[in-house]
C-alpha positions in Angstrom: 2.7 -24.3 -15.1 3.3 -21.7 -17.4 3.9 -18.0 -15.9 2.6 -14.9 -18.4 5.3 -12.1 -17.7 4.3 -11.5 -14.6 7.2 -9.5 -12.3 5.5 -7.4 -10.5 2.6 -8.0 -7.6 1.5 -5.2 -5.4 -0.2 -5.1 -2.3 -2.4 -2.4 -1.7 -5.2 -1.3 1.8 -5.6 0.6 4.8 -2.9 1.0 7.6 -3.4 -2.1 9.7 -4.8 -4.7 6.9 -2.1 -7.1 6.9 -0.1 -5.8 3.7 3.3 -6.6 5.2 2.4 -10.0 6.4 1.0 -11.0 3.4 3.6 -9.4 1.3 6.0 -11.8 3.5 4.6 -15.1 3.3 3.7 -14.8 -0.6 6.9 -13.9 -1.5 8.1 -17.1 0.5 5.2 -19.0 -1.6 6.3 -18.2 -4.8 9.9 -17.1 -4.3 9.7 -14.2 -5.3 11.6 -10.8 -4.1 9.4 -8.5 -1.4 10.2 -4.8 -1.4 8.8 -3.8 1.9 7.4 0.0 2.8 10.2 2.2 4.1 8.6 2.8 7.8 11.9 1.8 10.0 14.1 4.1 8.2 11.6 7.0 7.2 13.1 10.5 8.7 10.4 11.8 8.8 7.4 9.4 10.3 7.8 10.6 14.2 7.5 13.8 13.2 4.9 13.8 11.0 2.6 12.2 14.0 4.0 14.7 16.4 3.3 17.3 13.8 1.0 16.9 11.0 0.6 20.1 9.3 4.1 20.8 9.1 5.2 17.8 8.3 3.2 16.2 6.0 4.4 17.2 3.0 8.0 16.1 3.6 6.7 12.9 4.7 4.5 12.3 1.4 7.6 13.3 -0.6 9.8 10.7 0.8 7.0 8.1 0.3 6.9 9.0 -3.6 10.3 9.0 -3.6 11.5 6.1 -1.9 8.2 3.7 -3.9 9.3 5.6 -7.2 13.1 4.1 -6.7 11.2 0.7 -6.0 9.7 0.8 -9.3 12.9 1.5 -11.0 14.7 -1.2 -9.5 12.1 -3.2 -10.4 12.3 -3.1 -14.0 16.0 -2.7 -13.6 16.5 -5.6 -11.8 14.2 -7.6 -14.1 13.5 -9.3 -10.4 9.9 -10.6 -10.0 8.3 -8.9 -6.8 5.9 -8.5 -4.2 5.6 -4.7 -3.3 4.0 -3.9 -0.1 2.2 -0.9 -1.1 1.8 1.2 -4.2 3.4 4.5 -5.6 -0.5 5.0 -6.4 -2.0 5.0 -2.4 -0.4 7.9 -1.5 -1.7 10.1 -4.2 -4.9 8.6 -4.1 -5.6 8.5 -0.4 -3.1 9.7 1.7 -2.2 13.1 0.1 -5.2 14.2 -0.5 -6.9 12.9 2.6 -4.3 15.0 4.3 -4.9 18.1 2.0 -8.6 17.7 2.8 -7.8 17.8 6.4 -6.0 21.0 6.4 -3.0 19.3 7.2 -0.9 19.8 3.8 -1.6 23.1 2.2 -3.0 23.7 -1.6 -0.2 24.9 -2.7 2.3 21.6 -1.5 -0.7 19.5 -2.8 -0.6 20.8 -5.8 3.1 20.1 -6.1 3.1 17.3 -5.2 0.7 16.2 -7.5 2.6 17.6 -10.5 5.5 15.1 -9.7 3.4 12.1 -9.0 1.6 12.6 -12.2 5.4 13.4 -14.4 6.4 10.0 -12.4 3.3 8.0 -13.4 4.3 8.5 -17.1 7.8 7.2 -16.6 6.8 3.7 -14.7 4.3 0.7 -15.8 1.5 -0.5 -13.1 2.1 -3.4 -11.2 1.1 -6.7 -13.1 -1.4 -7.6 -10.5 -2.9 -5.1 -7.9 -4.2 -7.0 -4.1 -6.5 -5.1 -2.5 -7.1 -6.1 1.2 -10.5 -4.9 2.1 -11.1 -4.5 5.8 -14.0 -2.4 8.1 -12.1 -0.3 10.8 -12.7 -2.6 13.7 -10.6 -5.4 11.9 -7.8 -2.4 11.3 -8.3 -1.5 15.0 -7.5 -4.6 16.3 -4.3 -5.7 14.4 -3.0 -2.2 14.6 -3.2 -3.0 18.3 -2.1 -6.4 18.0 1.2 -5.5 16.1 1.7 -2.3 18.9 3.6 0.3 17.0 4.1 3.4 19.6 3.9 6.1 16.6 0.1 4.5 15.6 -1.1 4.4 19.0 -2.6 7.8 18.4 -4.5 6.9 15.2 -7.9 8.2 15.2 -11.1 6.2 13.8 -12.2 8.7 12.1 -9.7 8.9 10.2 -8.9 5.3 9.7 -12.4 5.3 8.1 -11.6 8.4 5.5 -9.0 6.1 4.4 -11.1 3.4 3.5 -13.1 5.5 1.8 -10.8 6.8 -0.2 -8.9 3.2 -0.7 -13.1 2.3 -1.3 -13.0 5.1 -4.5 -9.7 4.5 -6.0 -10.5 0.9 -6.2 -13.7 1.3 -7.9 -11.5 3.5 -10.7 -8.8 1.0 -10.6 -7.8 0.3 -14.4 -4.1 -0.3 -15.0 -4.1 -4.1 -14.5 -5.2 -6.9 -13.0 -6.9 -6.4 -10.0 -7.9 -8.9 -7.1 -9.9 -7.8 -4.1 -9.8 -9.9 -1.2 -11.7 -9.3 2.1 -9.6 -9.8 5.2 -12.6 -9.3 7.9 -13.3 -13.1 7.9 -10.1 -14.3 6.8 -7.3 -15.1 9.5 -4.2 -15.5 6.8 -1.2 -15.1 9.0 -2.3 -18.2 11.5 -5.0 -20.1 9.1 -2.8 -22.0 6.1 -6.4 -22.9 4.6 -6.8 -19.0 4.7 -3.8 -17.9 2.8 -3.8 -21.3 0.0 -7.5 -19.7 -0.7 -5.6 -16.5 -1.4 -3.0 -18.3 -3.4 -5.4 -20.0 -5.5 -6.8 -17.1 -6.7 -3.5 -15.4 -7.2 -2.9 -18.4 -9.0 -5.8 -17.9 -11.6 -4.9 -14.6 -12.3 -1.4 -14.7 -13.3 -1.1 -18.4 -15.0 
């Protein structure tokens, strides 16, 4: 089988939509490198859900940062990867979700927006974009499942203006390839038939 140039898969969706576990076992499939989210070492994550409004700026800071230094290793490296999450979800969803909630100001949106945007223009879009679409029950349940004290306080409501959001950006998605796959009836982690369908399509896209 031939590969096109592809180096660089990302894997994109709500808190809770199996990102990580995917990002693990296709990197095992095909080999290739996974660059996982910073949540161990983040500063600033405990914080941020003991405090939202003043600390969601710093938070959303470190996030660019830290995915913006992923990206640049990445082309460094010349590596081919599997990134669990996208420089793109927190300025799309996250920030401004936040922003809309009264929980970042105008001004640190603002700010923050003018250094995503100068950033954009320095890196290239992931060959192949993942999108794992799931309602808020499915995110519900494996949040619970995978029992991180910090997301135990994680509200529906706003679990759903994240998908809404995710549900928007998608729609405008144009910088690559983009595969959307619906995780509410697919068990992936525990059904190998599951994640080979997933594979297979992976498979058409980037051969």
């Amino acid at each position: 089988l031939i590969y096109l140039k592809i180096m660089h898969i990302a894997v994109a969706g709500n808190i809770g939509s199996g990102k990580t576990t995917l990002t693990r076992l296709l990197s095992k499939h095909y080999g290739w490198k996974p660059h996982f989210e910073d949540v161990d070492d983040n500063p600033y994550l405990n914080d941020f859900y003991e405090d939202m409004q003043r600390w969601s700026f710093n938070l959303q800071i470190y996030f660019l940062n830290s995915r913006f230094n992923q990206i640049v290793e990445i082309r460094r490296t010349g590596d081919k990867v599997i990134q669990d999450r996208t420089i793109y979800e927190d300025a799309h969803i996250f920030a401004p979700n936040l922003h809309s909630m009264g929980l970042m100001s105008t001004r640190d949106f603002n700010n923050y927006l003018s250094l995503f945007n100068l950033m954009c223009s320095l890196i290239q879009p992931p060959d192949l974009l993942i999108y794992l679409r799931a309602t808020v029950p499915t995110l519900v349940n494996q949040i619970q499942k995978r029992g991180r004290e910090y997301e135990k306080s994680i509200r529906l409501d706003y679990l759903q203006r994240l998908n809404e959001r995710y549900e928007a950006w998608i729609e405008n998605y144009k910088l690559g390839k983009l595969l959307i796959i619906e995780v509410d009836n697919l068990n992936f982690p525990e059904v190998p038939a599951d994640l080979r369908s997933i594979i297979t399509r992976i498979d058409a896209l980037i051969h």
